[in-house]
N, C-alpha and C positions, 0 to 999 in steps of 0.2 A: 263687715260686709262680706256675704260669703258669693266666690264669682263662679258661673257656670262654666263648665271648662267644653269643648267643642271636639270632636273626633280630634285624638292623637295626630291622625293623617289627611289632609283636604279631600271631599269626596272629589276624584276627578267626573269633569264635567260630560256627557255626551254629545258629541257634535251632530249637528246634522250631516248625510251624507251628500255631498260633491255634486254635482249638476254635472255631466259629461258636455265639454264644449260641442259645440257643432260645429265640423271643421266642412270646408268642401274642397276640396281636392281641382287643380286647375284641371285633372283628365275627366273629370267627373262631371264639371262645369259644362266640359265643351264636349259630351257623348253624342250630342245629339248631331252633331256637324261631322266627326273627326274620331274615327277609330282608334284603340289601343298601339293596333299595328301602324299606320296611317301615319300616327304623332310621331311613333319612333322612329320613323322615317324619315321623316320632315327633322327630326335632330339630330338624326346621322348625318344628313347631309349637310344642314345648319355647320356640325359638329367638322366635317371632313374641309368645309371652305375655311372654317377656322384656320386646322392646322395646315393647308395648303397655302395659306397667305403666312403663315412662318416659315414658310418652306421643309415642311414636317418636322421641323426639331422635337427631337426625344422629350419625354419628361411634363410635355402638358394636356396630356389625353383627359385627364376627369377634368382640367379646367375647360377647356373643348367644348367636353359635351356637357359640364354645367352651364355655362355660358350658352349654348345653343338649345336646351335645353328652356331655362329662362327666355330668352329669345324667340322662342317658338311659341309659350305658351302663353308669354303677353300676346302676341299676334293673334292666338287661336281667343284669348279671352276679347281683345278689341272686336275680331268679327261677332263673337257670341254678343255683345256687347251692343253693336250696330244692326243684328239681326241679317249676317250676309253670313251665307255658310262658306267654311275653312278659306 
């Protein structure tokens, strides 16, 4: 019995391409209530009562303002949310 023999090498396969996710951005969410400027405000200060309730200790400014950061923007996404602006 004589056997067919098949490419030396597997044809590699063609994928289809990637579907881009759709992301929305918590700033993007809440443009219509709540400015660029506005927000970063709202997480400085957010951000400032933070490290004033450590009594300014060095060394946790990006937790700060992550934290208040976050903080802010569930806030600004609950009123988008309930339909009350900022």
């Amino acid at each position: 019995m004589s056997r067919e023999k098949g490419p030396a090498s597997p044809t590699p396969r063609k994928r289809a391409p990637r579907k881009a996710a759709v992301l929305v951005s918590a700033e993007s969410a809440v443009s219509p209530f709540v400015g660029p400027e506005q927000r970063a405000a709202l997480i400085a200060e957010a951000a400032f009562f933070r490290a004033e309730s450590r009594g300014f200790a060095p060394g946790h400014e990006v937790e700060d303002w992550l934290a208040a950061e976050s903080e802010v923007d569930a806030k600004l996404m609950l009123a988008v949310e309930s339909g009350l602006p900022g």
